[in-house]
C-alpha positions in Angstrom: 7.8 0.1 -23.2 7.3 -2.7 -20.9 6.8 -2.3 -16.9 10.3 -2.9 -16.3 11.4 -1.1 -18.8 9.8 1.8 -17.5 10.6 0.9 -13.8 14.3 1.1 -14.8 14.3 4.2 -16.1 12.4 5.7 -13.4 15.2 4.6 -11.4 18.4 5.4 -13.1 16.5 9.2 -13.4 15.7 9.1 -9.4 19.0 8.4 -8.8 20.8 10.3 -11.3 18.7 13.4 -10.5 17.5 13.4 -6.6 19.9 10.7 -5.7 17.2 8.5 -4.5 19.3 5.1 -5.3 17.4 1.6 -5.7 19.0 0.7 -2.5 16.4 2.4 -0.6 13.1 -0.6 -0.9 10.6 2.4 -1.5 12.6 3.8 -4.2 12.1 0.5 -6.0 8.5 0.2 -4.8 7.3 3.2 -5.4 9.5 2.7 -9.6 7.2 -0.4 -10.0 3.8 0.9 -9.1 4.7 3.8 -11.2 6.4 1.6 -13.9 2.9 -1.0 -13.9 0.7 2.1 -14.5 2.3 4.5 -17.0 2.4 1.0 -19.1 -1.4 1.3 -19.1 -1.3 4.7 -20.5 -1.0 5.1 -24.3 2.1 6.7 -25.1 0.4 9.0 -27.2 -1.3 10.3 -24.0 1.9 10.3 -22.0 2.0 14.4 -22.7 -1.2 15.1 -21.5 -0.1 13.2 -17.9 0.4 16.1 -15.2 1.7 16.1 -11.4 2.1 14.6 -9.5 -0.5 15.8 -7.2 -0.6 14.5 -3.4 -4.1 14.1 -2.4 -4.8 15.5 1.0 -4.3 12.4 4.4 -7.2 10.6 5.1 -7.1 9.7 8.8 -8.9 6.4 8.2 -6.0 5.2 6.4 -4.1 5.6 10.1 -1.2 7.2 10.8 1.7 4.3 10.8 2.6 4.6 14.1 2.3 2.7 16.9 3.0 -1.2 17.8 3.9 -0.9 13.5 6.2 1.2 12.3 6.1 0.6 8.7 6.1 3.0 6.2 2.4 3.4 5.1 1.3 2.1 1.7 1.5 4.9 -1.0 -1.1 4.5 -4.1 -0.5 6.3 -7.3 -3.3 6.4 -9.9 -3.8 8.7 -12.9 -7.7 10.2 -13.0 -10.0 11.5 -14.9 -8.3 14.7 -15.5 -4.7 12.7 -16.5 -3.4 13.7 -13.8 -0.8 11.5 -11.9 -2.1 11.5 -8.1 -0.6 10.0 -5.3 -2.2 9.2 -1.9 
């Protein structure tokens, strides 16, 4: 499967299951990083994936508040132990 591909179907399944609709910009964000890096993965390793797993706040990525109030940047990587972690 492609990227987009991929990013599509993550969000027909976000909004079909948790009613998180593409409307929302880090729906869609958040369906595209994930999209871009499952497409890395062989899909014959796409069963061994598990998670996701939220790694613990690290206060020197801040704390998005403050003169900016965007949302901070979420990063979702698959490690060592295939295991799909965001942070």
């Amino acid at each position: 499967m492609t990227p987009e591909q991929l990013t599509n179907a993550i969000l027909r399944r976000a909004d079909e299951v948790y009613a998180m609709p593409d409307e929302r910009p880090w729906v869609k964000e958040a369906a595209e990083h994930l999209g871009d890096l499952l497409s890395q993965v062989d899909f014959k390793q796409w069963s061994d994936l598990i998670g996701p797993f939220w790694k613990p706040w690290n206060p020197s990525h801040g704390t998005g508040t403050g003169s900016n109030k965007s949302r901070p940047r979420v990063h979702y990587e698959i490690d060592d132990m295939m295991r799909l972690v965001i942070t």
